[in-house]
N, C-alpha and C positions, 0 to 999 in steps of 0.2 A: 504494500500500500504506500509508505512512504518512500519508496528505490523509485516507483512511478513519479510519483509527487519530484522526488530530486530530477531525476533523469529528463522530465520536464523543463524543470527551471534550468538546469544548464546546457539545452537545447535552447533556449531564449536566448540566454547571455553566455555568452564563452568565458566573461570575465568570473562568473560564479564556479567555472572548472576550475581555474586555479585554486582558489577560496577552497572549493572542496580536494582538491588532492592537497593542497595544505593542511587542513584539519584532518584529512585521514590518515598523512602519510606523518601528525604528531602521534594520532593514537597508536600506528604499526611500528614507529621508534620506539617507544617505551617499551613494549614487547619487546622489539630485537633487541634493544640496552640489555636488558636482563640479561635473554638467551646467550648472546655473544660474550659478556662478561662470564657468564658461567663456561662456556668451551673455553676462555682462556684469550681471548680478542684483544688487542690494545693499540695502539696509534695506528687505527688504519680507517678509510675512509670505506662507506657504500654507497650506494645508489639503489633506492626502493622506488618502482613502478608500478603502482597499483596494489600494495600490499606483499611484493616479491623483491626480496633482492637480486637484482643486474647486474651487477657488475661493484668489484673491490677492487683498494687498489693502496700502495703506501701514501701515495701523495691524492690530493684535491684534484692539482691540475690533469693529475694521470685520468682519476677516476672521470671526469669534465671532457677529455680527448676521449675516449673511447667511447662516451655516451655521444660525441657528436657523431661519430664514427655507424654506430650500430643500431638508435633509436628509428622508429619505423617515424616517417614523416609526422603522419598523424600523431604521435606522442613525444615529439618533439616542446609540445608547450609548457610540459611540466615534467619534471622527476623530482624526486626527493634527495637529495647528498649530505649523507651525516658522519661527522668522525666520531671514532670511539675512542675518546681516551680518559683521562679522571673523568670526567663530567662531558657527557655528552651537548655537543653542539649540533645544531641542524642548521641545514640551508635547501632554501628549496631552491633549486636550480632552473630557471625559465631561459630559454631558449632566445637570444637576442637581447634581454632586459639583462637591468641589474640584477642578484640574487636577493630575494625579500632572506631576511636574517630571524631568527625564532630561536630561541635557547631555550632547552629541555632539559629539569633538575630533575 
C-alpha cells in the first residue's frame, strides 16, 4: 500500500528519488556498521545501491572511479558511499553534483 503511495510520488518528482535512496541507504548503513565491524572491517570505503553493496575499495576516490565505470545509466543518480572506520561517515554520492554529506553515530 505505501511502496505504491512512494513509487508514485517519485515518479512525479525525481528530486524525491534522491530524498529516498538517502533515507534508505541511512537505514541499510547502520545494519552494514554493525555486520562489517563484527567480520572484522576497518578503513575501507563501500558503495550501497539499493540496499546491496557494489563495490569496496581502500580509498573514496577508488571506490567513486569504479562506480563511474560500472553503474547502469539509469542509476547513475544516486549511490550510497560510506567508510568504515571509528565512526562511520556516509556520503551519498550523486552523479554530477556535489556529495550531500550525512554522519551516522
Amino acid at each position: 500500500m505505501y511502496w505504491e503511495e512512494i513509487g508514485e510520488l517519485i515518479d512525479k518528482n525525481s528530486n524525491l528519488l534522491i530524498l529516498y535512496h538517502s533515507e534508505m541507504g541511512k537505514i541499510h548503513a547502520r545494519t552494514y556498521r554493525k555486520r562489517l565491524r563484527e567480520i572484522g572491517f576497518s578503513n575501507v570505503w563501500f558503495a550501497i545501491l539499493e540496499g546491496i553493496v557494489v563495490v569496496s575499495g581502500s580509498t573514496r576516490d577508488g571506490v567513486e572511479q569504479i562506480l563511474q565505470e560500472i553503474l547502469p545509466a539509469e542509476k547513475k543518480r544516486v549511490c550510497l558511499c560510506l567508510s568504515l572506520k571509528r565512526k562511520m561517515k556516509i556520503f551519498m554520492y550523486v552523479v554530477f553534483s556535489l556529495p550531500i554529506v550525512a554522519r551516522v553515530v
